[in-house]
Backbone as ProteinMPNN parsed JSONL, in Angstrom:
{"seq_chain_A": "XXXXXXXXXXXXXXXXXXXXXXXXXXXXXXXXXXXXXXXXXXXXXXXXXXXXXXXXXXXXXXXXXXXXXXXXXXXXXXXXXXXXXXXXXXXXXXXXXXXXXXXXXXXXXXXXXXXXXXXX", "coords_chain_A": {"N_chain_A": [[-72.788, 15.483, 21.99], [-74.331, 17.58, 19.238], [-72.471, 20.98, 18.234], [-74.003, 22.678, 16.779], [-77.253, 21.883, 18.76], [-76.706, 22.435, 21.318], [-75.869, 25.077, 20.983], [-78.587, 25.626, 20.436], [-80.005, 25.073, 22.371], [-78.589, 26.922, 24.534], [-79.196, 28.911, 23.546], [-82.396, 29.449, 23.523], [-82.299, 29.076, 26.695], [-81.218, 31.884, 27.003], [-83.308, 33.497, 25.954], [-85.423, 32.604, 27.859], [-84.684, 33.416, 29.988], [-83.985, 35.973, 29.751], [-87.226, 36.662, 29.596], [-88.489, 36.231, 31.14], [-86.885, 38.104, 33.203], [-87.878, 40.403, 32.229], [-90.623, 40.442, 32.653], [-90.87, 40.199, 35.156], [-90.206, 42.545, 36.145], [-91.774, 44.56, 34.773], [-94.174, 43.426, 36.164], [-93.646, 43.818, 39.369], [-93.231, 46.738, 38.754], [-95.795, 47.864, 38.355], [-96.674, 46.953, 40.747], [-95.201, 47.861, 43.099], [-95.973, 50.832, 41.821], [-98.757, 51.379, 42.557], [-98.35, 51.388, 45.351], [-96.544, 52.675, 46.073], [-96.797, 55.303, 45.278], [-99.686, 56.04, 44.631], [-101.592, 58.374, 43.789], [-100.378, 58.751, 41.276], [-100.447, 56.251, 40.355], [-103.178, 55.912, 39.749], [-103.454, 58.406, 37.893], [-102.319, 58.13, 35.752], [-101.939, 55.355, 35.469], [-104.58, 53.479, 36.362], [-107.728, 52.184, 35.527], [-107.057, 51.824, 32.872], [-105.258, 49.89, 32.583], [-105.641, 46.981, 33.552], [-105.09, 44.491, 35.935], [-105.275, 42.111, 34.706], [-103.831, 42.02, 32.162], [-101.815, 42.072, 32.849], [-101.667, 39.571, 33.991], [-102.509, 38.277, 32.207], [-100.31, 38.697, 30.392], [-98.164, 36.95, 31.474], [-98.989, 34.254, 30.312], [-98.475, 33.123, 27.89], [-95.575, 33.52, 28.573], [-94.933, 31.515, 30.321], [-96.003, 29.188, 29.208], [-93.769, 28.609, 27.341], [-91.816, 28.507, 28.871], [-92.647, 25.881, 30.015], [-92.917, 24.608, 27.688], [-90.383, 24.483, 27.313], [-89.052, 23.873, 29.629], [-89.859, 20.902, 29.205], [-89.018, 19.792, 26.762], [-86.281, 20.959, 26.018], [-84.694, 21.517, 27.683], [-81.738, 19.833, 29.546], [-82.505, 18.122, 31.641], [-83.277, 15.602, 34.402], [-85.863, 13.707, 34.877], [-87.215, 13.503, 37.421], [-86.922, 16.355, 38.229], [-87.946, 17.579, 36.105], [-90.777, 17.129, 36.309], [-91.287, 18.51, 38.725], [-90.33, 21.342, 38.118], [-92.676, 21.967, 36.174], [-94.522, 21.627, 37.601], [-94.204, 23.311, 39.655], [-94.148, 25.549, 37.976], [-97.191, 25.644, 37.112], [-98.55, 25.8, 39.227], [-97.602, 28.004, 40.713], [-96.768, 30.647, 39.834], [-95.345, 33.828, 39.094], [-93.578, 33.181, 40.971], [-93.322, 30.966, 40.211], [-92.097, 31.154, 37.905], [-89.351, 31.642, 38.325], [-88.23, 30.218, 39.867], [-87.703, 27.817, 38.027], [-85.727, 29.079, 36.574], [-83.277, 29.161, 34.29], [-80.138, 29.104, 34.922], [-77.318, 29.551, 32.517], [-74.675, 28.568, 33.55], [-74.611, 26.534, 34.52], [-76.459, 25.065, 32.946], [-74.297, 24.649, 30.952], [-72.732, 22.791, 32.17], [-75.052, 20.54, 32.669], [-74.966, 20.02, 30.006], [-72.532, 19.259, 29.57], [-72.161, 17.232, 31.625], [-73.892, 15.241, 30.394], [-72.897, 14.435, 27.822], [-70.55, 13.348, 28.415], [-69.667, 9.935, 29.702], [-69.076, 8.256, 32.276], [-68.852, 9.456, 34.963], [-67.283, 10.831, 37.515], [-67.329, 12.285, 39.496], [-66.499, 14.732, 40.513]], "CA_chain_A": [[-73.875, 16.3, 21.499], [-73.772, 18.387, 18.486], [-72.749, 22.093, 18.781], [-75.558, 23.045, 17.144], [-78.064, 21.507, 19.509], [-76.001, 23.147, 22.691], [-76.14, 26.424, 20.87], [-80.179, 25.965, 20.397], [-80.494, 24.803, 23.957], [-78.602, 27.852, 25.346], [-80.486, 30.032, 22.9], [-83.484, 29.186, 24.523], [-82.146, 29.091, 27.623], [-81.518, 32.913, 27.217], [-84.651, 33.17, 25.843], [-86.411, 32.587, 28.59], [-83.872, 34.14, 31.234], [-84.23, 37.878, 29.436], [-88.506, 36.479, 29.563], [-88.593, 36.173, 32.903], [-86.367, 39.138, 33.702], [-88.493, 41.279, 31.813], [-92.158, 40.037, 33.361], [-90.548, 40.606, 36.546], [-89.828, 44.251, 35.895], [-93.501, 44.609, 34.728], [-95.181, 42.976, 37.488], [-93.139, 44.382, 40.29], [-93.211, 48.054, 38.819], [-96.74, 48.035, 38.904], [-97.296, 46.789, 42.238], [-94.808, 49.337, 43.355], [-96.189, 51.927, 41.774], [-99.756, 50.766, 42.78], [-98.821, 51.216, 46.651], [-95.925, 53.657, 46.558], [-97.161, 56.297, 44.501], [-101.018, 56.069, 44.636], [-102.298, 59.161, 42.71], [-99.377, 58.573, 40.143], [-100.965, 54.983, 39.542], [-104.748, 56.195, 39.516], [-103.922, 59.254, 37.335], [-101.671, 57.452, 34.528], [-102.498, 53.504, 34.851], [-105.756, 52.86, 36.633], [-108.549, 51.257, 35.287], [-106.353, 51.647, 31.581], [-104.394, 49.093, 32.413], [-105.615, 46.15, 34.567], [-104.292, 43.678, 36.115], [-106.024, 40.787, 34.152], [-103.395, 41.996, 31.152], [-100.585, 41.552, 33.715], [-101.537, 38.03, 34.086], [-102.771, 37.472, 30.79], [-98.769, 38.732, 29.664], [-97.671, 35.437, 31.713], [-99.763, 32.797, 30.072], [-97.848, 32.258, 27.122], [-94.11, 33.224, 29.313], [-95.729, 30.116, 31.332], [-95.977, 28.282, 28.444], [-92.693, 28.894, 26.853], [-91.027, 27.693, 29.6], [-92.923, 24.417, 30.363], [-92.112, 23.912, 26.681], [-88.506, 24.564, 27.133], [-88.169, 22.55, 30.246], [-90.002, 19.655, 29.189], [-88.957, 19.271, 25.563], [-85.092, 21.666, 25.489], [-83.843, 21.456, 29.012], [-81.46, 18.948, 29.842], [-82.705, 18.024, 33.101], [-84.068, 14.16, 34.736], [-86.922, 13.889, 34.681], [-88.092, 13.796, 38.374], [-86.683, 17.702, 38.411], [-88.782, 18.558, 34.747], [-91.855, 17.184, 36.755], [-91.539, 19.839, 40.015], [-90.336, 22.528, 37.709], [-93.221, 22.202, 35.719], [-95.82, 22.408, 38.874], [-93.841, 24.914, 40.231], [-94.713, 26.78, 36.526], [-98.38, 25.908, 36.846], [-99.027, 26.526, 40.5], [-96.887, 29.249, 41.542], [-97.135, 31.592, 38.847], [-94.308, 34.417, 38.834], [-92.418, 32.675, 42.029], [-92.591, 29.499, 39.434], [-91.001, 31.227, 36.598], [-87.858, 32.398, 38.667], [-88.206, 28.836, 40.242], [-87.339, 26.967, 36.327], [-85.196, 30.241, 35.416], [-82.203, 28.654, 33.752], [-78.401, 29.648, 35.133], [-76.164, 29.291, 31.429], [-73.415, 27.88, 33.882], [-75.291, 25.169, 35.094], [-77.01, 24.539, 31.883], [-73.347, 23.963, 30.325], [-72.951, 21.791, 32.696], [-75.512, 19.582, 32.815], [-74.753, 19.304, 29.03], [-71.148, 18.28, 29.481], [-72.559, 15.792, 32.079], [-74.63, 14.415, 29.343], [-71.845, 14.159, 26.712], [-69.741, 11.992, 29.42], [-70.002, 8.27, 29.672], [-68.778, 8.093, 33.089], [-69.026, 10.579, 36.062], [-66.584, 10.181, 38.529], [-68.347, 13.071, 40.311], [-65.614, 15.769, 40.876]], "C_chain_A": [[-73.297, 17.335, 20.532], [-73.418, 20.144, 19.009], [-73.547, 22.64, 18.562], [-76.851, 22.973, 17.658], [-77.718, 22.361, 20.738], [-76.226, 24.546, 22.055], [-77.654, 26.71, 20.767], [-80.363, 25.768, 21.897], [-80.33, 26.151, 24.768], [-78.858, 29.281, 24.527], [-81.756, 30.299, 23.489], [-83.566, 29.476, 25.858], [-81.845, 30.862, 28.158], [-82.603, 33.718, 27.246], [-85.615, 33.863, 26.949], [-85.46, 33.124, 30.042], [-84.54, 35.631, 31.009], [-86.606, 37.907, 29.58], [-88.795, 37.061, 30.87], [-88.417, 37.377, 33.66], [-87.749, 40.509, 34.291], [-90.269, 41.462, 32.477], [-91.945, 40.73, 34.497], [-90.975, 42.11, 36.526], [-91.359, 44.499, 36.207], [-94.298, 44.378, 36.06], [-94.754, 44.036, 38.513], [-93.43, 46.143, 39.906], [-94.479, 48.663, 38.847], [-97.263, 47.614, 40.198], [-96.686, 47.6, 43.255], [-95.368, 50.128, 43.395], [-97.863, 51.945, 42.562], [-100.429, 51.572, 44.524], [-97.568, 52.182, 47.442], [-96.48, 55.265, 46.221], [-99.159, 56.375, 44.187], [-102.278, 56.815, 43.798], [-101.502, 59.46, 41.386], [-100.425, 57.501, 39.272], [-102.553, 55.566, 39.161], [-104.804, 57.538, 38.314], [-103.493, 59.032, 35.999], [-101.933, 56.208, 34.152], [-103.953, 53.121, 35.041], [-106.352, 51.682, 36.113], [-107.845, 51.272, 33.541], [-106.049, 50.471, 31.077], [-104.772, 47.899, 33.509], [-105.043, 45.181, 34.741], [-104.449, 42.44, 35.845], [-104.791, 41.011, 33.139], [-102.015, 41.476, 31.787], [-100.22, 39.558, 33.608], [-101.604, 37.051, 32.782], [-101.254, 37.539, 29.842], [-98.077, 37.622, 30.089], [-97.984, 34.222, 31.247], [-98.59, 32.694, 29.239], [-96.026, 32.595, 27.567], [-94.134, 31.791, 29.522], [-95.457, 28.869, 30.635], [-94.872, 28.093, 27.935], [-92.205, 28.09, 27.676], [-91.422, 26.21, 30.227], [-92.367, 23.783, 28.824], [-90.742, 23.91, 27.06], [-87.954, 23.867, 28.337], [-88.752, 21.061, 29.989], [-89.522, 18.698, 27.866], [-86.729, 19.734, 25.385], [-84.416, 21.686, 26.667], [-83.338, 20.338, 29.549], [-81.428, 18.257, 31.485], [-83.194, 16.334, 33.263], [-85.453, 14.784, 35.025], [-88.255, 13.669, 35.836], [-88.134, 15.929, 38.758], [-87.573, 18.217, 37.01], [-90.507, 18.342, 35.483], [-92.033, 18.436, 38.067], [-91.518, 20.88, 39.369], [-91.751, 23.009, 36.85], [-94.594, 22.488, 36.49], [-95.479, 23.415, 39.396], [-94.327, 26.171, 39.282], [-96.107, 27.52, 36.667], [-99.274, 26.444, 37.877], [-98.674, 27.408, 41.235], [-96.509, 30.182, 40.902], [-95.341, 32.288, 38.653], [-92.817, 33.642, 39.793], [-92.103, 31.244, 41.173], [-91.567, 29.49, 38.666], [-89.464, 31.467, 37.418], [-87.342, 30.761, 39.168], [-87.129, 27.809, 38.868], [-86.167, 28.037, 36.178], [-83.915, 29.762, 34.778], [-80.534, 29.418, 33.968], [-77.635, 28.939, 33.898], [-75.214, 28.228, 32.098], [-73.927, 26.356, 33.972], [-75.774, 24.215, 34.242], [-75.365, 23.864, 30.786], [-72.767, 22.97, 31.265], [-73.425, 20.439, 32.868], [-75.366, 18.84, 31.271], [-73.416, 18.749, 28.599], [-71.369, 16.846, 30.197], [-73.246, 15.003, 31.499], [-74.058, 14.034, 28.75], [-70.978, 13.044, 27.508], [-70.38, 10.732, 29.662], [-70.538, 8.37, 30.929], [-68.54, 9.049, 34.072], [-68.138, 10.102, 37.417], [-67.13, 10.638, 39.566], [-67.545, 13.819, 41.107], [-65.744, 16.961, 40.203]], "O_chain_A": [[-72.216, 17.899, 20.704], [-73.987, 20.587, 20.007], [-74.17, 23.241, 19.438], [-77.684, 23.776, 17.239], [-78.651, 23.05, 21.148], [-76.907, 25.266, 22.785], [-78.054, 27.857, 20.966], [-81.04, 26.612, 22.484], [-81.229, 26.629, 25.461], [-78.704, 30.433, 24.932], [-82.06, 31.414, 23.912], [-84.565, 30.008, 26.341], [-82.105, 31.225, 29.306], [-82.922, 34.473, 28.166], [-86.227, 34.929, 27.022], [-86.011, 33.043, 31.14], [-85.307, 36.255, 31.744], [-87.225, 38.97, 29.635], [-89.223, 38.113, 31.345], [-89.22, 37.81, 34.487], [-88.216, 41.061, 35.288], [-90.871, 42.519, 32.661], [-92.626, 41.688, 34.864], [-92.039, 42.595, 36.91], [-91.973, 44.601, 37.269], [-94.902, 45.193, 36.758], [-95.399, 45.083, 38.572], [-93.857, 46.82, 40.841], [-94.561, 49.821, 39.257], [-98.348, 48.034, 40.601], [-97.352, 48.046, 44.189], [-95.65, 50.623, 44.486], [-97.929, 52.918, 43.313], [-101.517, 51.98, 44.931], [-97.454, 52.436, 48.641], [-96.473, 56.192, 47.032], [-99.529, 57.016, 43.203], [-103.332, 56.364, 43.35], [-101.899, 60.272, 40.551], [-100.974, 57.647, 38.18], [-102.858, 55.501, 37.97], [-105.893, 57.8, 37.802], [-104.092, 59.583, 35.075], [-102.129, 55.824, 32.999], [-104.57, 52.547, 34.144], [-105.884, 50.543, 36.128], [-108.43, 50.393, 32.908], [-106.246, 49.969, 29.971], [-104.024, 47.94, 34.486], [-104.36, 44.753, 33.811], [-103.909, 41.581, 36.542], [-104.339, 39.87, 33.043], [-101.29, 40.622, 31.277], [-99.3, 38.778, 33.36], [-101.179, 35.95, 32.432], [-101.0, 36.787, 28.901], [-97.314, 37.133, 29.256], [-97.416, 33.199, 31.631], [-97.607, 32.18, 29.773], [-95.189, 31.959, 26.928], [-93.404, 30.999, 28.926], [-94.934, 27.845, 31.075], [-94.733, 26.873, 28.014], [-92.096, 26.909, 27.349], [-90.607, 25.513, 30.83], [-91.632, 22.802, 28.714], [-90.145, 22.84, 26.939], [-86.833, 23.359, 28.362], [-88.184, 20.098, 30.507], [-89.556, 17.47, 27.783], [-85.972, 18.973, 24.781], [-83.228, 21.96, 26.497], [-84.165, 19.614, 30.103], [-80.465, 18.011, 32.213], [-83.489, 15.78, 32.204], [-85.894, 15.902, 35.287], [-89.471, 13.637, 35.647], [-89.023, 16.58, 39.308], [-87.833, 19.42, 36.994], [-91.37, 19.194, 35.271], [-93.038, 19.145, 38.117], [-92.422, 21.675, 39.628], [-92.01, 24.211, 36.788], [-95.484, 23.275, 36.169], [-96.213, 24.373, 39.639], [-94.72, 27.293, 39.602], [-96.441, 28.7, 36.563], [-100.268, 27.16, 37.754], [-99.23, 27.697, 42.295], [-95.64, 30.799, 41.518], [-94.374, 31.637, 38.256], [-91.624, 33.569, 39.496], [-91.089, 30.557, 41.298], [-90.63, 28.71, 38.501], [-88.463, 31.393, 36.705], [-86.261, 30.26, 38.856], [-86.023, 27.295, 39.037], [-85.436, 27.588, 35.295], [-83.25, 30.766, 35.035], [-79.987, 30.156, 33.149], [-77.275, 27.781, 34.109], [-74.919, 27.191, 31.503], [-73.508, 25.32, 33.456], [-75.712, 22.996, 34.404], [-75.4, 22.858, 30.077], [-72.145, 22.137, 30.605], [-72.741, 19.445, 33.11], [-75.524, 17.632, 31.089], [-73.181, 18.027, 27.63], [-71.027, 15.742, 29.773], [-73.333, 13.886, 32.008], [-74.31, 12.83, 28.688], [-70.845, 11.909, 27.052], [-71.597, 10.608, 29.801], [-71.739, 8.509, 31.163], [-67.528, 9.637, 33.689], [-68.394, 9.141, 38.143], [-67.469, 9.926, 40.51], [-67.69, 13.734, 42.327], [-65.003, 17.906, 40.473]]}, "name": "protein", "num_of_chains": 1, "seq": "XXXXXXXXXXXXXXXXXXXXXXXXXXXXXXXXXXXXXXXXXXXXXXXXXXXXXXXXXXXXXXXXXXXXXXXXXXXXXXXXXXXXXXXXXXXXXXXXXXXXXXXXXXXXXXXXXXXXXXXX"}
């Protein structure tokens, strides 16, 4: 495989690591704040900020990454089918589900480049 294909793959593959990260953050720091802090959240976020925009900031994460594992992720293709239900039916626990480990990902693209796998 070329190197520039491996460098677009784990372009992507950061991509959607720092995506993910970042959603997280979001989500979690409002549901935190939501249920730690109570007249914090009601006097700065409330009704400002609902939680339809929360979800509506995952659609196209969501999407990103079904593109990127079904078209840029070197995976078989019984593992691009789970990751991609895991995407569509399990929302934030999907994305961390798909989230792409670099190591693993150079990996699976050296095991691609090889004929023969002895399996060591």
């Amino acid at each position: 495989m070329k190197n520039e294909k491996k460098d677009k793959i784990l372009l992507h593959a950061r991509n959607l690591q720092w995506l993910i990260i970042i959603y997280t953050v979001i989500f979690l720091s409002r549901f935190l704040l939501s249920f730690g802090f109570p007249e914090f959240y009601e006097q700065h976020i409330g009704d400002n900020f609902p939680v339809l925009y929360i979800t509506a900031l995952g659609l196209p994460i969501t999407g990103y990454a079904i593109w990127y594992v079904l078209n840029v992720a070197p995976l078989r293709e019984g593992s691009k089918t789970s990751k991609v239900l895991g995407l569509l039916f399990f929302g934030i626990i999907g994305m961390w589900m798909t989230f792409p480990l670099l190591n693993k990902v150079k990996d699976q693209l050296e095991r691609k480049n090889s004929r023969v796998s002895i399996g060591w």
